[in-house]
C-alpha positions as CSV (number, residue, x, y, z in Angstrom):
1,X,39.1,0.4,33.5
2,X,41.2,-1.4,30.7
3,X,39.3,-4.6,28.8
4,X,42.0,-6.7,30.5
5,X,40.7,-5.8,33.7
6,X,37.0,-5.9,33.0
7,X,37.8,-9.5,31.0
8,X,39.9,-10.9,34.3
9,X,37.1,-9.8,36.3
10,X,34.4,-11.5,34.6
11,X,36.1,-14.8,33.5
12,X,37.3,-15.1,37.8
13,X,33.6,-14.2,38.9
14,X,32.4,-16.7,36.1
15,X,34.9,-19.4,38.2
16,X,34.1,-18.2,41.3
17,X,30.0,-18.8,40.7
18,X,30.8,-22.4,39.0
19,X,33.0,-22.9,42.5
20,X,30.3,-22.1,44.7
21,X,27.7,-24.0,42.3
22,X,30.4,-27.0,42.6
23,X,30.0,-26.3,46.6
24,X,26.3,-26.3,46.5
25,X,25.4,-29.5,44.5
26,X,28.2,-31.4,46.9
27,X,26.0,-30.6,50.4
28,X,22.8,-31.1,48.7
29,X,24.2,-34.5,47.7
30,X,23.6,-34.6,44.2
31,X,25.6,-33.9,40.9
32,X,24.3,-31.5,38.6
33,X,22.3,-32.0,35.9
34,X,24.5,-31.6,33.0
35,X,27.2,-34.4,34.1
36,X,24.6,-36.9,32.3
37,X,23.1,-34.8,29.8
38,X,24.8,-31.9,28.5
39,X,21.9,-30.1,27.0
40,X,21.5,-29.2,30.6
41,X,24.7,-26.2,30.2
42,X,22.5,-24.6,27.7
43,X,19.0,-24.8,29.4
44,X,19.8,-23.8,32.5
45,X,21.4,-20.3,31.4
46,X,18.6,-20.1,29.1
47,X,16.1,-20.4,31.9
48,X,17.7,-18.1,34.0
49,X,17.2,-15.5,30.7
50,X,13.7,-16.1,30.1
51,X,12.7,-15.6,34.2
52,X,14.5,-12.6,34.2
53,X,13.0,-11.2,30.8
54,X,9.2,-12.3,32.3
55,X,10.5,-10.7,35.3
56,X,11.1,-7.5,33.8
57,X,7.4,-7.8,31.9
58,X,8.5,-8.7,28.6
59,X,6.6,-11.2,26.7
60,X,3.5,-11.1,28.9
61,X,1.5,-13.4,26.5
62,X,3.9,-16.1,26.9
63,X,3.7,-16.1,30.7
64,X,-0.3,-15.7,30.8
65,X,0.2,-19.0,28.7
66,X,2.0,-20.3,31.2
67,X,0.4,-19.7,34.2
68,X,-2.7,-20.9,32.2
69,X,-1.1,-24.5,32.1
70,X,0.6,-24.6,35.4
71,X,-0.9,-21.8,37.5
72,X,0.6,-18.8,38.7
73,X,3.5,-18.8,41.5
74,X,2.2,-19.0,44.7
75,X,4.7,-18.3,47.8
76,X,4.1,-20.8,51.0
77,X,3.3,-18.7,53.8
78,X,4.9,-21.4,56.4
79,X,8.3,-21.3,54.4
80,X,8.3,-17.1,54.0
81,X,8.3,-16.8,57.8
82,X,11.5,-18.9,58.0
């Protein structure tokens, strides 16, 4: 495909996923985070990065340091069967 196709594709996903994150935060009743503080637009994408680069095994010392502070994750049984 062109660049102009790949670039419309990603910038109307990009305001499709703000859309339904818009959607979201106006059923759970709350606004999001970064309408007070706007630091919140950069740590939020940048804690989506990190989870998925533990995810994929990278930087294992950092999340052994983790897990030492705050323990490791732990799935509720109860909410799993739901």
């Amino acid at each position: 495909q062109s660049t102009l196709v790949w670039l419309a594709s990603g910038i109307g996903m990009f305001v499709v996923g703000w859309a339904i994150q818009f959607v979201g935060h106006h059923y759970e009743g709350r606004k999001p985070a970064f309408v007070d503080d706007v630091t919140g637009l950069i740590v939020g994408p940048l804690f989506v990065v990190v989870e998925l680069a533990l995810l994929l095994g990278m930087r294992r010392d950092l999340k052994e340091q983790i897990e030492a502070r705050v323990g490791g994750v732990r799935v509720n049984p109860k909410r799993a069967a739901a």
